[in-house]
N, C-alpha and C positions, 0 to 999 in steps of 0.2 A: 504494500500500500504506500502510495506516495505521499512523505511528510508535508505537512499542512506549515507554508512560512518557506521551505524550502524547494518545493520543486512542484507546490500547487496552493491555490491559493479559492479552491470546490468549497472546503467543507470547513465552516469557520464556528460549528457549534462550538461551545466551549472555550472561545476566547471572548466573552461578554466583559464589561466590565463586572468587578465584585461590590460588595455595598462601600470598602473602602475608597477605592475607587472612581466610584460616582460619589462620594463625598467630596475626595479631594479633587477631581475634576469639576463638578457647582462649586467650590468655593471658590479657586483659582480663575476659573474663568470670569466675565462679566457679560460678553452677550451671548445672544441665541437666536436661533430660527424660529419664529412665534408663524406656527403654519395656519392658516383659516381657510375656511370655504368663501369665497368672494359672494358677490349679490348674482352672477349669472351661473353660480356652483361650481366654479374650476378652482383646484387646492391654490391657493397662493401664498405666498409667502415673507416677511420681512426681518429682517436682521435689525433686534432690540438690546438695548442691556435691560436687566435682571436684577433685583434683589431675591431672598431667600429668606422668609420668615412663617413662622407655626405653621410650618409643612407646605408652604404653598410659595408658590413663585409669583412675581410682583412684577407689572412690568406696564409703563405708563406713557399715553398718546393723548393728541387733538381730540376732542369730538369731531364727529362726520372724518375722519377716515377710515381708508377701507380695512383695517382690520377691525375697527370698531365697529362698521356697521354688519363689516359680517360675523363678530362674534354675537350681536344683537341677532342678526338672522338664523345664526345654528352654534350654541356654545359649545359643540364639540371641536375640539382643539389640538395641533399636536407643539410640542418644543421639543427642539433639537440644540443639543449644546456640543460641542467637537473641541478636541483644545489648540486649534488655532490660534497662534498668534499670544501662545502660553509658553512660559519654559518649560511645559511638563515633554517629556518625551515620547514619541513614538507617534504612532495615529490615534485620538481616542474620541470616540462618540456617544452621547446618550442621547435617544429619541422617547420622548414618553408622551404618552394620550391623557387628556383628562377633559373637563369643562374649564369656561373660562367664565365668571362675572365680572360686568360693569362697574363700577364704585362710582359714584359722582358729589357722594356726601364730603361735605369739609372735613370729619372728622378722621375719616379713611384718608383725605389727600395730606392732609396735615400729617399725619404720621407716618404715611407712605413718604412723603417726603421729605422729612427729616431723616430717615432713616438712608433711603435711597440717595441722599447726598451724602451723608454720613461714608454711606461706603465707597461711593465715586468721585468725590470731590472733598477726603479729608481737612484738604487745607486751608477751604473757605469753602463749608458748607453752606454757610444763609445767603453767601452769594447767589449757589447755584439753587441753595432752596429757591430763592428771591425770582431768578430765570425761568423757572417752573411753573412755577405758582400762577397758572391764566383763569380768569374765567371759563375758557372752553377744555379745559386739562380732566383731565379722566383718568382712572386708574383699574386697571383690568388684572385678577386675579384670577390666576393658574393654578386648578386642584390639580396634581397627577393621580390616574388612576389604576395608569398600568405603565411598565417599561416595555415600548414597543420592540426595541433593540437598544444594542449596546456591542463596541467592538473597543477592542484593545490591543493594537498591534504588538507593545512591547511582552506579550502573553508567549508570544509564538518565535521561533528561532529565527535570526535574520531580521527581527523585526517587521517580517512580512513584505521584504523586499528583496528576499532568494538571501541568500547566503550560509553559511550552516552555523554561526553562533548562536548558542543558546541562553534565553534571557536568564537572569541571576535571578 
């Protein structure tokens, strides 16, 4: 049977990421693939940053855009986080399905947004709160309800790119 990393690259069961894994890949990273169904039903897609809090992913738009109007049309949702653009090594992806809500109350933008600067703009947070902060600003909240997939190249010999070393 030909080794999976080295001399094929068929059969990729068992190189998921593990819970550590998807930990440390959501923390390190900051944005994602926030995938929606559009208003004429074709999957589309947009590259957002993220925060992470009481189990649910945060991640904040305009009113009247299209990912907003089409999580108002079908809050079935997917996010995809890859570590692009991370130090972390190798290829690594997590895809996961959930619902998504609306938020429009002050109370939910207020603390999404302190928080959400908090993590992105430690250095002058009230600034970028301040930047944020519109009347038309909205905050859309990402249950996950299942991991659709997940790959981890550094899992596999070669790193998934031929060769015959084997990861540590």
């Amino acid at each position: 049977m030909a080794k999976t990393g080295v001399e094929n690259l068929e059969d990729l069961r068992g190189l998921g990421l593990g819970t550590d894994g998807r930990a440390e890949l959501i923390q390190t990273q900051s944005e994602c693939t926030f995938v929606f169904t559009n208003e004429d039903g074709w999957a589309s897609g947009v590259v957002m940053t993220y925060i992470q809090l009481d189990g649910s992913f945060w991640v904040t738009a305009v009113e009247g855009r299209g990912h907003v109007r089409g999580v108002e049309k079908d809050p079935r949702v997917s996010m995809v986080i890859s570590n692009a653009g991370t130090g972390l090594p190798g290829r690594r992806m997590l895809s996961m399905r959930g619902t998504a809500i609306i938020h429009r109350d002050a109370a939910t933008k207020e603390r999404f947004l302190a928080a959400f600067a908090a993590r992105h703009q430690p250095e002058d947070p009230e600034s970028f709160v301040r930047l944020l902060d519109s009347a038309n600003r909205v905050v859309i909240q990402f249950h996950p309800t299942a991991v659709a997939v997940s790959h981890d190249s550094t899992r596999m010999p070669g790193n998934g790119r031929g060769g015959s070393s084997v990861p540590a």
